[in-house]
NUMIMI-639968 format. One record per residue (C-alpha): residue in one letter; z, x, y. Coordinates in steps of 0.001 Angstrom, whole numbers, padded with zeros to 6 digits, always signed. Last residue first. Layout:
N
AZXY;...
This chain:
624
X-032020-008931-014310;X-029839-006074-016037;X-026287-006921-015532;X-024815-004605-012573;X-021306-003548-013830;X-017545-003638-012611;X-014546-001711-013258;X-014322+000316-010154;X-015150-002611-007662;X-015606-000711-004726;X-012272-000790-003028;X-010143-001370-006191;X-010657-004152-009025;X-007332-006326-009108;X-006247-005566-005667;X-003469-005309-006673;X-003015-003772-010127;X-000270-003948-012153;X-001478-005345-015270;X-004718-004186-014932;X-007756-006834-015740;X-009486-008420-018814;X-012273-009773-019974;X-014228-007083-017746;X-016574-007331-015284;X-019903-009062-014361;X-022033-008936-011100;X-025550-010533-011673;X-023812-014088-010341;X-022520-012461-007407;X-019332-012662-006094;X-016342-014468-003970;X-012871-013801-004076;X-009378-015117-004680;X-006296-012942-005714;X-003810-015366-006418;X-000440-016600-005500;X-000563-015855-002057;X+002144-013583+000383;X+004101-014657+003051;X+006116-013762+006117;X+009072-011914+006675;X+010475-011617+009814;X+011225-007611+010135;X+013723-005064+010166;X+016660-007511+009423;X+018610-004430+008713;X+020527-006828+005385;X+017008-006984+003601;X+016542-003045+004232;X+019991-002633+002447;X+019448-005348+000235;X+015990-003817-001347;X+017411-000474-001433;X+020282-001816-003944;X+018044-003448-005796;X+015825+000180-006219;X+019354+001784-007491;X+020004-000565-009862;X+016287-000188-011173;X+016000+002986-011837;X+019927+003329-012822;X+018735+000999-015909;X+015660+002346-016431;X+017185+006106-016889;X+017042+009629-015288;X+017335+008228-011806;X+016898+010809-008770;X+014347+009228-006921;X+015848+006232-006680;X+018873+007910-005979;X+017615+009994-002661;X+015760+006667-001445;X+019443+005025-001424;X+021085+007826+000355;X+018493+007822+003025;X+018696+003944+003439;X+022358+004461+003255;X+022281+007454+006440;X+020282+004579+008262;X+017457+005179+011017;X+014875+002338+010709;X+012282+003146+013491;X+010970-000152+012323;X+007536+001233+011792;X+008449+003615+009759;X+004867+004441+008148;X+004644+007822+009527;X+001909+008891+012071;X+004169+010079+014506;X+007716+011370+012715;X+010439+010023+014659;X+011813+007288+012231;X+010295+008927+009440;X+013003+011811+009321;X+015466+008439+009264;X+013640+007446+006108;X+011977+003898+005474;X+008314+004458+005395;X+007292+007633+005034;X+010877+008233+002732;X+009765+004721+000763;X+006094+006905-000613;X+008482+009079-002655;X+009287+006094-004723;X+008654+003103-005635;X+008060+001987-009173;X+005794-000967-009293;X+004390+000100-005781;X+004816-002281-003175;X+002423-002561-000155;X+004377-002575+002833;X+002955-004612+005793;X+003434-004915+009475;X+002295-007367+011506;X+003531-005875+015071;X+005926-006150+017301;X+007155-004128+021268;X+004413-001109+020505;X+003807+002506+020772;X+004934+003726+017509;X+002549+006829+018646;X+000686+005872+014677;X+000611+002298+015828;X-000817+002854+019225;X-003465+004573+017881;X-004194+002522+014414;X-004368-000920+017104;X-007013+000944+019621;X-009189+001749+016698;X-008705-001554+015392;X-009644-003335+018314;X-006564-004972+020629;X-005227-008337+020394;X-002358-008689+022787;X+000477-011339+022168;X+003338-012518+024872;X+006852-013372+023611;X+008888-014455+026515;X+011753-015760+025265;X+013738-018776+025704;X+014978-020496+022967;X+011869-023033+022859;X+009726-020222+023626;X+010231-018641+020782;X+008651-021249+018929;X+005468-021169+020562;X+005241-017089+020355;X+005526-017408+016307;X+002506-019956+016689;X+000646-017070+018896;X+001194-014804+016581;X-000222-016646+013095;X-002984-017452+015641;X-003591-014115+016186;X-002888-012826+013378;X-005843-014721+012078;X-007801-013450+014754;X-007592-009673+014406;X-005785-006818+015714;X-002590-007698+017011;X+000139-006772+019286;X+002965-008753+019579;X+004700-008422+023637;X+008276-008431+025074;X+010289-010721+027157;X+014106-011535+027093;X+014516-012240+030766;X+016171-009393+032320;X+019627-009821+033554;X+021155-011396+036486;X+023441-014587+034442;X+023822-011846+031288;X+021487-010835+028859;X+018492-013079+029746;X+017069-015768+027929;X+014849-018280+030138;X+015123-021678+030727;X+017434-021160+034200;X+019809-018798+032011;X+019748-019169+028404;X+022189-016985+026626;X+022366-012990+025341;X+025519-010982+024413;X+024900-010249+021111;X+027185-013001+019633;X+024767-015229+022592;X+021738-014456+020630;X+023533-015441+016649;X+024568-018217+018419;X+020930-018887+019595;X+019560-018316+016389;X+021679-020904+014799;X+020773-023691+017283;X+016897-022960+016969;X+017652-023321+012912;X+018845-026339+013227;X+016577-027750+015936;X+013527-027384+013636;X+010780-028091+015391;X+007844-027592+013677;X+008340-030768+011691;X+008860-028213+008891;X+012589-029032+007655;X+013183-025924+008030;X+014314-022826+005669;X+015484-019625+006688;X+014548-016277+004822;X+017086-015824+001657;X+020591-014924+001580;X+022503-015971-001946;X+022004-012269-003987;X+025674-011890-003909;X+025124-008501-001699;X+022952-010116+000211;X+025461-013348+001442;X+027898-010366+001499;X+025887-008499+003830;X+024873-004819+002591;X+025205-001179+005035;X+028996-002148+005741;X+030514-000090+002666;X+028245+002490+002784;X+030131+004847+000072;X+030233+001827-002391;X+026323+001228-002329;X+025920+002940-005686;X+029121+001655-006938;X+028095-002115-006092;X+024691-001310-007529;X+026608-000226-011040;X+028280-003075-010874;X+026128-005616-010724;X+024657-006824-006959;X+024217-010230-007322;X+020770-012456-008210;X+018826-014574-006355;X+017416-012104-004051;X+018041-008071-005160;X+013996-007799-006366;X+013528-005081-008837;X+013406-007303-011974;X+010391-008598-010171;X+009093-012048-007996;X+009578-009706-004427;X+010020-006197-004473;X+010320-006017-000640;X+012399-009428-001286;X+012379-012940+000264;X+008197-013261+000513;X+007298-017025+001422;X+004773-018304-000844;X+001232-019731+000551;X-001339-021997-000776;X+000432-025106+001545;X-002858-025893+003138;X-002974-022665+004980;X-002642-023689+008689;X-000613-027272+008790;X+001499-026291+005314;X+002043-023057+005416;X+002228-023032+009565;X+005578-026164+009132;X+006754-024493+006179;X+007097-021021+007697;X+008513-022222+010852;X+009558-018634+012498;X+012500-019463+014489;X+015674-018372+012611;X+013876-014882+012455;X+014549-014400+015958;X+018082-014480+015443;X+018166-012136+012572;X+016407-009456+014731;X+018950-009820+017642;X+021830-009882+014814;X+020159-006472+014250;X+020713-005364+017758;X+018309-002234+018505;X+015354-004818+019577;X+016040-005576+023073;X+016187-001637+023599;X+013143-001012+021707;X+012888+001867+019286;X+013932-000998+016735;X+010002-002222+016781;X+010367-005157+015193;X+007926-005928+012591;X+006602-009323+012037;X+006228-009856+008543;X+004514-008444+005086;X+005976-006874+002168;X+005018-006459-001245;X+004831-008188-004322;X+006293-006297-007346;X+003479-006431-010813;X+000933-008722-011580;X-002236-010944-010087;X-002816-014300-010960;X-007008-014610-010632;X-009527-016367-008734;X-012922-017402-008573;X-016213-018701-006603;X-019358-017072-008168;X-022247-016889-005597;X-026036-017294-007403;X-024596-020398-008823;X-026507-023439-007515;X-024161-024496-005349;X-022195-021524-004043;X-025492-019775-003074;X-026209-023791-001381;X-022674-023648+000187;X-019291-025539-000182;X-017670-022185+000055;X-015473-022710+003297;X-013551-025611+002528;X-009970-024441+000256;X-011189-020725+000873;X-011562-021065+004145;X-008371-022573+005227;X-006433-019791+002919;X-007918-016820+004729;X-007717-014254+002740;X-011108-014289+000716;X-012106-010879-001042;X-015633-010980-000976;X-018418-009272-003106;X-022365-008641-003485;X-023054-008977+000337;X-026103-009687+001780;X-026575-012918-000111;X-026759-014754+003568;X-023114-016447+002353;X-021982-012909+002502;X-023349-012187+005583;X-022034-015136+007164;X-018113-013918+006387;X-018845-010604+007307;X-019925-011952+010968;X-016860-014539+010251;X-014352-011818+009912;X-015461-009616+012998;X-016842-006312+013131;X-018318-006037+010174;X-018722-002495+008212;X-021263-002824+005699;X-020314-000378+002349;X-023314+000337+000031;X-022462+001767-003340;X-025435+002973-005315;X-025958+004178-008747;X-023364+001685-009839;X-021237+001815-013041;X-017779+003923-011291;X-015703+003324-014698;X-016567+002447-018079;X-015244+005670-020017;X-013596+007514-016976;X-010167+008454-018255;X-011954+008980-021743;X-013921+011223-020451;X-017721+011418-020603;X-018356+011317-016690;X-015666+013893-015985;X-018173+016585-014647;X-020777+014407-012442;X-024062+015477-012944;X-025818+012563-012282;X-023703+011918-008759;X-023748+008326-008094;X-024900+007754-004562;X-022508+006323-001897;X-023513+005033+001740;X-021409+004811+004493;X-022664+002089+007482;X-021203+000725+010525;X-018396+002937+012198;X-020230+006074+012195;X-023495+005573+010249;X-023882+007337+007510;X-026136+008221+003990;X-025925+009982+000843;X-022070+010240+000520;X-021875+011693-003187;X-020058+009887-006242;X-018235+010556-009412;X-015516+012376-007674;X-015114+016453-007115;X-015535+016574-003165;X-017570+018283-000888;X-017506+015751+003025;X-019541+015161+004792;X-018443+015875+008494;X-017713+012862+010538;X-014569+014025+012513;X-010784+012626+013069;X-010090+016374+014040;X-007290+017915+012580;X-009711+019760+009922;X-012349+021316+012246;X-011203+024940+012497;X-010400+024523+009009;X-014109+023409+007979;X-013441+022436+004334;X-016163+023653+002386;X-015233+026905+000410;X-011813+025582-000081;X-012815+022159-001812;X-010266+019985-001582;X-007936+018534-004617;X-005749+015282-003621;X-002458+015300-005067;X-001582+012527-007205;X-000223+015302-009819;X+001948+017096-006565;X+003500+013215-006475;X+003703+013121-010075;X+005668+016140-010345;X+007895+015161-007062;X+009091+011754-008928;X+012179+013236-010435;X+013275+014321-007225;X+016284+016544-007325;X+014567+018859-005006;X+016818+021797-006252;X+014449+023344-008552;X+010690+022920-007923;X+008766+025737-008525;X+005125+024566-009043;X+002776+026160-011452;X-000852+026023-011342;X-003012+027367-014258;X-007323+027544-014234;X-008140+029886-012401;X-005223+032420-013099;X-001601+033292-012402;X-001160+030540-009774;X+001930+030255-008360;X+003816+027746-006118;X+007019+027681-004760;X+010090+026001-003564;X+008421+022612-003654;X+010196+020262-001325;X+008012+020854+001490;X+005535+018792-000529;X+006914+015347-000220;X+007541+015619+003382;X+004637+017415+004330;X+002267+014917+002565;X+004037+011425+003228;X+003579+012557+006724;X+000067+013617+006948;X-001223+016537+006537;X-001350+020088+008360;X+001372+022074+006732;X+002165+020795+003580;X-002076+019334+003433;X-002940+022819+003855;X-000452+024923+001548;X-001200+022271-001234;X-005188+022329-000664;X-005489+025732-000706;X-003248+025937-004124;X-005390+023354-005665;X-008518+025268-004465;X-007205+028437-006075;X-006368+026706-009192;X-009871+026342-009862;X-012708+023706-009383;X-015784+025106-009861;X-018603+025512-007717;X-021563+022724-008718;X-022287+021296-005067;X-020501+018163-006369;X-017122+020176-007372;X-016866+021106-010480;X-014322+020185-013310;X-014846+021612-017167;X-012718+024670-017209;X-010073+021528-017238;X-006876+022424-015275;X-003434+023559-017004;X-001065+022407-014642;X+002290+023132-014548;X+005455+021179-013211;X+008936+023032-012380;X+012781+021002-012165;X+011873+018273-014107;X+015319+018066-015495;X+013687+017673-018793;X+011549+020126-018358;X+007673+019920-017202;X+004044+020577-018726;X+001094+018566-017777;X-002465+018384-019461;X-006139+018163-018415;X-005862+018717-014884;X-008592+017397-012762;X-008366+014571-014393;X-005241+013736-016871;X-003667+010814-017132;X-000542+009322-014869;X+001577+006478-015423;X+003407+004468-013192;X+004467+000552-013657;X+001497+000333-016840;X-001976-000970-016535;X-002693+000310-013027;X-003207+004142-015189;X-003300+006613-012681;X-005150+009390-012359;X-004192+012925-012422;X-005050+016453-010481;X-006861+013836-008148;X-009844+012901-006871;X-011848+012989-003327;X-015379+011183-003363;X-015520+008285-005060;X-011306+008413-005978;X-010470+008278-002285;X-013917+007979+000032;X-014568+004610-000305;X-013355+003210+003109;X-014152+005382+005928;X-011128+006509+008088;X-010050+004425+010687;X-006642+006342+012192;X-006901+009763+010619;X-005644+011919+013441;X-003178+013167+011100;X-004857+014699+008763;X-006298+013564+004914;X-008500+010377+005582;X-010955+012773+006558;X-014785+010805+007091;X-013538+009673+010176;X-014760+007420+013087;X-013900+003834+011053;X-014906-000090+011989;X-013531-003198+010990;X-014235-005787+008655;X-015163-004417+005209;X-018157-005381+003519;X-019499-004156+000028;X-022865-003909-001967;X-023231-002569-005138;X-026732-001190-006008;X-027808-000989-009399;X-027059+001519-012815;X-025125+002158-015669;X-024548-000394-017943;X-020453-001299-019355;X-020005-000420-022781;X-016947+001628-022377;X-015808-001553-020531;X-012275-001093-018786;X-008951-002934-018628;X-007267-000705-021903;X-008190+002892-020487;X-010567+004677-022816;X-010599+006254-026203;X-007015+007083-026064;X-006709+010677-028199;X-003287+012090-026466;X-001952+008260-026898;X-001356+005720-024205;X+001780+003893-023092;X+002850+007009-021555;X+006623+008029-021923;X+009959+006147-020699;X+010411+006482-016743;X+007832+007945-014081;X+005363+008574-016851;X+003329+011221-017516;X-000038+012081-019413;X-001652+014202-021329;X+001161+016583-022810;X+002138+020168-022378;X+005105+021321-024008;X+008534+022617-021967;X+010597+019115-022663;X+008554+017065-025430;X+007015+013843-023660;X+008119+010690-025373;X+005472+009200-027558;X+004737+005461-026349;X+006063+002945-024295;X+006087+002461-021003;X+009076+000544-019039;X+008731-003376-018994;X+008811-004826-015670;X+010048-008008-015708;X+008469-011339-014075;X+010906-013181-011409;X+008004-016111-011603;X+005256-015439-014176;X+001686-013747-013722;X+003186-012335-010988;X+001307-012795-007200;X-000480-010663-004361;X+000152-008698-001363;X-000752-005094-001809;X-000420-003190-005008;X-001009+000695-005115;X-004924+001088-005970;X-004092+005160-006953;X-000942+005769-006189;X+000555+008576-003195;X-003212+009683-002224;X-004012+006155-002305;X-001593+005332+000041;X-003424+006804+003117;X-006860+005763+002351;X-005132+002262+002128;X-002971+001969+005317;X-006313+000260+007037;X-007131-001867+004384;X-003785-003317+003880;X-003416-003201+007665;X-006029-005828+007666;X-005278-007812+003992;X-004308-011457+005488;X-002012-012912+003194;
């Protein structure tokens, strides 16, 4: 699955989870997540962790997190490639389109920090315990006197409270949304932050405010802050930016007298003095500059080049490691996105139609060597994914109030993406989508589909940012033709592609959804009908449905497992029965390339994806 607007969303979704999953695989088909175990929090005490449902899996006096090396060296250079380009050092506003990769967790941290070995757990940080009720109707923070920022000023509650009333105001969606549900917030002294939250009914919120990114107050330039600028940033993370150059080059020095480097949260994390991140224009300039040994580590996407590309002499005589792992936890979401804003678009049997004509087995097969699995849920190979199963009864009630939001096929769990018989021509399914097209008041008219004998042809454009979509685009295009549209695609550069995403200004896109292993506030960015029209939000659709909102609301509101996941199953056939997108595909494995004097631990997260994070968090530099 090719990771582009992974990367590119990822500054963003960090600040809701830490390493939230992309594309990947389960360690075991239709694999079940397993709620946390441990000591359940007392209502009104102050604890050490959170979790979303059940209690943390970890006790108060955890030495250090179960998928690192306390062990691990310090020391070396790491360093990493990205393709692409960035012109902002503050991933945090709204003009935030390519912002440096890196920066989350190395440079900007949290009141919390997740654990990626359970669905959604949170440790202290910043904050070194957490207080709510049961109805988790307030959240306090009790920060530790220990935190400093890298220029040695303290971290209070002052700067949490700054940061709050900033990011609520002037940050991005999934910020002002989330946050202008907190009624109030006080801070009696440095080191205590309460948060009024009564009414939200969002059981999620206190986690949300805990994933909170903490700015310094006495250096962030306010004047400057909605600006996509290149000011250094002041954070409170392990590492310092010692060196730039816009859109090629960010450089990371380990910061000696980091404050957290001796807890438990951090035992056998962030290892290199140095992180060097290469920005690459193109895939196969990165791709070469691996091979050259100029790059420590490669996440390989492209299926073709991973089955033939690493026959090479660093390959060969084992100064490049080849591997791959199964990686757990919901799959996500990736397909062409329709753009519902559009006229030609607004019809969902429209949107079903087209689907009818993407050949999945025909390109897996002829363009990935068969490595690929098509994605049928948003949640896909999890107890949270509706396909192949039916709606039980406590979904049915759930949805009872939208009566027409859920297909029957979907609500029995029997509709999944069409199948052909992968000639590449699959007259079948062309004859389906064209009743489906003429249902909606479209038929072919001299070779082209119009709406009506003197309409319009049916003509709009895919835009694109890199050359695998490309040809996954052009493909798509191929078989359109064949019932009569017009689908053109335009690859633009990624600074070009983040604008007109974020003004919504496009026909179809790739879109993709990384999927948390317990969704939550992050679905109103990218599902909500506030969303819809909010630039910069994640709705890409323009989805605009009073059960998607409904359905979001009881996610968020479940007290148990069992209405956690009901209610999440119901979700997933409401946005399955919108026909939103064409789903595509996601691999079985993480694969990637490395060097031989990289090592890591025996094990990874359970629910991570990527398995190691942006700058390979877990790993060490073995002394040569």
């Amino acid at each position: 699955m090719n990771p582009t607007l992974i990367r590119a969303l990822a500054p963003f979704l960090a600040l809701l989870a830490l390493c939230l999953p992309p594309i990947g695989a389960a360690r075991a088909q239709d694999a079940t997540i397993q709620p946390a175990v441990g000591i359940e929090a007392p209502a009104g005490r102050p604890m050490h962790g959170i979790a979303m449902h059940g209690a943390p899996a970890l006790p108060p006096d955890f030495p250090h997190l179960p998928y690192a090396n306390p062990d691990a060296p310090k020391g070396g250079r790491l360093s990493m490639g990205f393709q692409g380009t960035f012109d902002s050092l503050n991933p945090f506003n709204l003009k935030a389109g390519s912002t440096a990769q890196g920066l989350n967790v190395n440079i900007f941290q949290t009141l919390m920090m997740r654990s990626t070995d359970e669905p959604f757990t949170l440790y202290g940080l910043i904050a070194q315990s957490i207080e709510t009720d049961e109805a988790r109707s307030y959240v306090v923070f009790r920060l530790n006197p220990k935190a400093r920022f890298s220029d040695g000023r303290p971290v209070t509650s002052a700067d949490v409270r700054f940061s709050f009333e900033l990011l609520r105001k002037r940050g991005r969606p999934q910020h002002r949304a989330a946050y202008a549900l907190v009624q109030s917030i006080q801070t009696p002294d440095p080191l205590t932050v309460r948060y009024d939250l009564a009414g939200s009914n969002d059981r999620e919120l206190p986690m949300t405010l805990a994933l909170m990114p903490v700015l310094a107050a006495h250096a962030t330039n306010l004047d400057r802050f909605d600006d996509a600028n290149l000011d250094v940033p002041v954070g409170s993370g392990p590492y310092v930016i010692k060196d730039i150059r816009p859109g090629e080059l960010l450089r990371l020095e380990r910061n000696p007298d980091y404050w957290a480097k001796d807890l438990p949260i951090h035992r056998g994390l962030y290892n290199f003095d140095e992180i060097r991140i290469e920005y690459f224009r193109d895939g196969a300039t990165f791709y070469e500059a691996m091979k050259a040994g100029l790059i420590d580590y490669r996440e390989e996407t492209n299926p073709t080049r991973w089955l033939t590309g690493y026959d090479f002499p660093a390959v060969r005589d084992g100064r490049m490691v080849k591997a791959s792992e199964k990686l757990g936890g919901a799959k996500g979401m990736q397909g062409f996105t329709f753009n519902t804003r559009r006229d030609i678009f607004q019809d969902a049997r429209v949107r079903e139609a087209l689907g009818y004509v993407f050949d999945f087995e025909w390109i897996n097969v002829n363009l990935y060597g068969g490595l690929y699995r098509r994605t049928r849920s948003f949640f896909d190979e999890t107890e949270l994914a509706s396909t192949g199963r039916p709606a039980d009864a406590l979904e049915r009630e759930m949805l009872a109030q939208w009566p027409d939001a859920v297909r029957a096929d979907v609500m029995e769990g029997k509709w999944t993406p069409p199948v052909s018989d992968g000639n590449g021509r699959d007259r079948g399914n062309a004859r389906k989508a064209l009743a489906l097209l003429k249902e909606a008041g479209w038929s072919i008219v001299d070779g082209a589909l119009r709406r009506g004998a003197d309409g319009e042809p049916f003509a709009f454009e895919i835009m694109v940012t890199e050359r695998n979509q490309e040809r996954l685009a052009l493909n798509f295009t191929q078989s359109l033709r064949r019932i009569g549209v017009n689908a053109r695609v335009r690859q633009v550069d990624e600074v070009q592609y983040q604008r007109r995403r974020q003004k919504f200004d496009f026909d179809m896109m790739i879109g993709t959804w990384a999927a948390s292993n317990s969704p939550g506030n992050e679905q109103r960015n990218r599902w909500s009908s506030a969303a819809a029209t909010m630039e910069s939000s994640f709705n890409l659709a323009g989805a605009s449905s009073p059960a998607i909102d409904g359905m979001i609301a009881r996610i968020l509101s479940a007290k148990t497992r069992e209405e956690f996941v009901a209610a999440v199953r119901a979700y997933d056939r409401i946005l399955l029965s919108g026909f939103y997108i064409v789903p595509l595909f996601h691999a079985p494995d993480q694969w990637f390339v490395h060097a031989k004097s990289l090592s890591r631990p025996k094990r990874s997260p359970s629910y991570a994806a990527p398995l190691f994070g942006a700058t390979l968090d877990t790993w060490w530099r073995r002394a040569s």
